[in-house]
C-alpha positions as CSV (number, residue, x, y, z in Angstrom):
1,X,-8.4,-16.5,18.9
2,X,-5.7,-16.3,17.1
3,X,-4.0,-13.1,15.7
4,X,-4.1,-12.4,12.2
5,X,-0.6,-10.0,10.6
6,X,-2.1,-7.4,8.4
7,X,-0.2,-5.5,6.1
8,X,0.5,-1.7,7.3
9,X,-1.5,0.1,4.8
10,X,-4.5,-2.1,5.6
11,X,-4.4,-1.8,9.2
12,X,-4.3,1.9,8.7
13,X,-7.3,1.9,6.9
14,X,-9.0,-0.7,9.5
15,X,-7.9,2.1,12.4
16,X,-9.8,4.9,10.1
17,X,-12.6,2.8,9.9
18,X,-12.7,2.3,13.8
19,X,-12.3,6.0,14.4
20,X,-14.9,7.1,11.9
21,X,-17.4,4.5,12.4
22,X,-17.1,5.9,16.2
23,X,-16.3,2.4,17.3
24,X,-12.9,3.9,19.2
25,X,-12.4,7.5,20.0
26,X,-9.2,9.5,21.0
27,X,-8.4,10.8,24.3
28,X,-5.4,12.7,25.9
29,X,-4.4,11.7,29.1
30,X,-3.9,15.7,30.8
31,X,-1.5,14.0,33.8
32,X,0.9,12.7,31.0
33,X,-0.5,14.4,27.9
34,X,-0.4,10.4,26.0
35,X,-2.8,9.5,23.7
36,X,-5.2,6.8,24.2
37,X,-7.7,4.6,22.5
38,X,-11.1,4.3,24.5
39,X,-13.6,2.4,23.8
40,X,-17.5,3.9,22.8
41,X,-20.6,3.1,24.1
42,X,-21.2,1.8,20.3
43,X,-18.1,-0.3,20.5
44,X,-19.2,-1.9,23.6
45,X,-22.1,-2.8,22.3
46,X,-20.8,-4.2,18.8
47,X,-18.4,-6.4,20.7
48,X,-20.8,-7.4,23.4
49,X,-23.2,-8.8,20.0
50,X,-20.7,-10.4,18.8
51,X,-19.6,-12.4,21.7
52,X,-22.6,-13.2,22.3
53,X,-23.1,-14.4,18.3
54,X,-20.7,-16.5,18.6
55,X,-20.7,-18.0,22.0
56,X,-17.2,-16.4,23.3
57,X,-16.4,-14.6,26.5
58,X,-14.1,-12.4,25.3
59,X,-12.1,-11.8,21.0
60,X,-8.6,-11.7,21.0
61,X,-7.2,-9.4,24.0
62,X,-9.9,-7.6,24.9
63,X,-12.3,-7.3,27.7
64,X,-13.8,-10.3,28.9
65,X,-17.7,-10.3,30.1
66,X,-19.4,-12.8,31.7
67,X,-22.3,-15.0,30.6
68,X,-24.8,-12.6,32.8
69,X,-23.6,-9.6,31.6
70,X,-23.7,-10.8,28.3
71,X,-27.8,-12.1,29.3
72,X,-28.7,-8.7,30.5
73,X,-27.0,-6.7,27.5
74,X,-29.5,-9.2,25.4
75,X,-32.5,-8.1,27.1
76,X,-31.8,-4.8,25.9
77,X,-33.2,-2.9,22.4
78,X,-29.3,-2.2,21.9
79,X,-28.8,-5.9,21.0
80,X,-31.5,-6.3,18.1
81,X,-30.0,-2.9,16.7
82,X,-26.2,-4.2,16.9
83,X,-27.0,-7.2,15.6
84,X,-28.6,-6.1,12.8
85,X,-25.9,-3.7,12.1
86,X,-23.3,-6.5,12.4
87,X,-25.0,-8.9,9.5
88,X,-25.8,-5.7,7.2
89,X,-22.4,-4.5,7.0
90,X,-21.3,-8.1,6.4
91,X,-19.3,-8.7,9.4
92,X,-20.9,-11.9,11.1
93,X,-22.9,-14.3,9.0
94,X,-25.5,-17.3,10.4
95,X,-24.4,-20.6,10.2
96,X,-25.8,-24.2,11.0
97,X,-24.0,-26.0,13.9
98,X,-24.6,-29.5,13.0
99,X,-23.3,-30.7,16.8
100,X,-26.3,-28.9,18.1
101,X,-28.6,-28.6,15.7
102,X,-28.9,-24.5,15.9
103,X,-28.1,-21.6,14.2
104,X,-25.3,-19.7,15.3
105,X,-22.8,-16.9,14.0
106,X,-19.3,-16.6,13.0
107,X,-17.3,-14.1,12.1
108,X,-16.3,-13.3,8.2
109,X,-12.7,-12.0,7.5
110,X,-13.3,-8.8,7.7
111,X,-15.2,-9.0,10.9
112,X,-12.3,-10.7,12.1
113,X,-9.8,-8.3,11.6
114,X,-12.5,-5.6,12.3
115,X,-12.8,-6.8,15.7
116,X,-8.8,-8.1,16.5
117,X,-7.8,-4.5,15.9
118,X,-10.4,-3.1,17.8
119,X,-9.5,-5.4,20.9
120,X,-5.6,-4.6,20.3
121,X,-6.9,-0.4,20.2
122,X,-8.7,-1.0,23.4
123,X,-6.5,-2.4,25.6
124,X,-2.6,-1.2,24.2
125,X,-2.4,2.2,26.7
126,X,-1.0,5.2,26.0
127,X,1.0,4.1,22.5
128,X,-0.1,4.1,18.9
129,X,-1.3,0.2,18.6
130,X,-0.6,0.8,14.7
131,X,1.7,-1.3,12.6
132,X,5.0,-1.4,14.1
133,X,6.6,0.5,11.5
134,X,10.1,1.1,13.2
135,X,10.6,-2.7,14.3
136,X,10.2,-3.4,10.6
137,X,12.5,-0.9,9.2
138,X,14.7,-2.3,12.3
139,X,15.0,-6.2,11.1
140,X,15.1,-5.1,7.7
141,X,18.4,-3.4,8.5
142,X,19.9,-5.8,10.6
143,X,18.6,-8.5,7.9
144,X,20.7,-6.2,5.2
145,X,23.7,-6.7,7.7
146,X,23.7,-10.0,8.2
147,X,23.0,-10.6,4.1
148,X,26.8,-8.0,3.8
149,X,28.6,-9.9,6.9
150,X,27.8,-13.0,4.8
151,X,29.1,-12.2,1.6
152,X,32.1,-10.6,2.9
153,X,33.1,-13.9,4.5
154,X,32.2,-15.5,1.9
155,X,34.7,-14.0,-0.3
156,X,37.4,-14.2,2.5
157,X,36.7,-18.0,2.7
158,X,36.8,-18.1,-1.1
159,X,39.8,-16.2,-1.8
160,X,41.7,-18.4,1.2
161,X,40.9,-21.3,-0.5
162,X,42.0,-20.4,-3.5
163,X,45.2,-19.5,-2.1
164,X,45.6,-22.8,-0.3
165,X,45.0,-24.7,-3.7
166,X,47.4,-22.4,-5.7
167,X,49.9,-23.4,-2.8
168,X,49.1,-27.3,-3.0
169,X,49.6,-26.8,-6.7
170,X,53.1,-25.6,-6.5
């Protein structure tokens, strides 16, 4: 699948979300004192539901399960109540598949981005897998450079021309 840019403050209020809705919980590492992002039980099962939903091994980055693990995890009572969970907050919806002539489920745009930062949490280490706030402020300074480099030889080039007409003049 392919990865969706947010913008900062959005994926900010995605990561609350996660951490609140106890998808993704906080732990520090005591050999290296790092934060890290682990995964719930409840997580686990939401993204097991909806890989099975939608007929995927694995979203994004994340782990990948097989099609037995995915077959015993829907034998379980833990399915039914993800599920459900899933299409009440609006995060997959049932569609027709017209190849095959069943119903199946996709993910909705929130869903989407629900679930791509929740892979990206889950399997980033010990860092902050939040919007890369220094890169940005990086490039937009070295953008502002090259915009300054530019003008300024622009007016050199201008101001030699000039000179070279004046002289042709003459």
């Amino acid at each position: 699948m392919k990865k969706r840019e947010m913008d900062d403050s959005y994926w900010l209020t995605l990561q609350k979300r996660l951490l609140d809705s106890g998808f993704i919980t906080i732990v520090v590492s005591p050999s290296d004192g790092k934060n890290y992002y682990r995964p719930t039980p409840r997580g686990i099962r939401a993204y097991k539901t909806v890989l099975d939903l939608t007929k995927r091994n694995k979203l994004f980055k994340g782990p990948r399960f097989n099609t037995e693990e995915l077959e015993e995890f829907k034998q379980t009572s833990s399915y039914e109540l993800a599920k459900d969970w899933l299409v009440r907050h609006d995060m997959v919806r049932p569609m027709y598949d017209t190849t095959t002539n069943q119903e199946k489920y996709e993910l909705v745009e929130y869903g989407y981005e629900f679930f791509q930062l929740y892979s990206e949490a889950i399997t980033t280490g010990p860092r902050n897998p939040g919007p890369k706030l220094g890169r940005r402020m990086g490039e937009a300074v070295l953008m502002g450079m090259f915009l300054a480099c530019y003008a300024v030889v622009k007016l050199v080039a201008d101001s030699f021309r000039k000179r070279e007409t004046k002289r042709k003049r003459r």
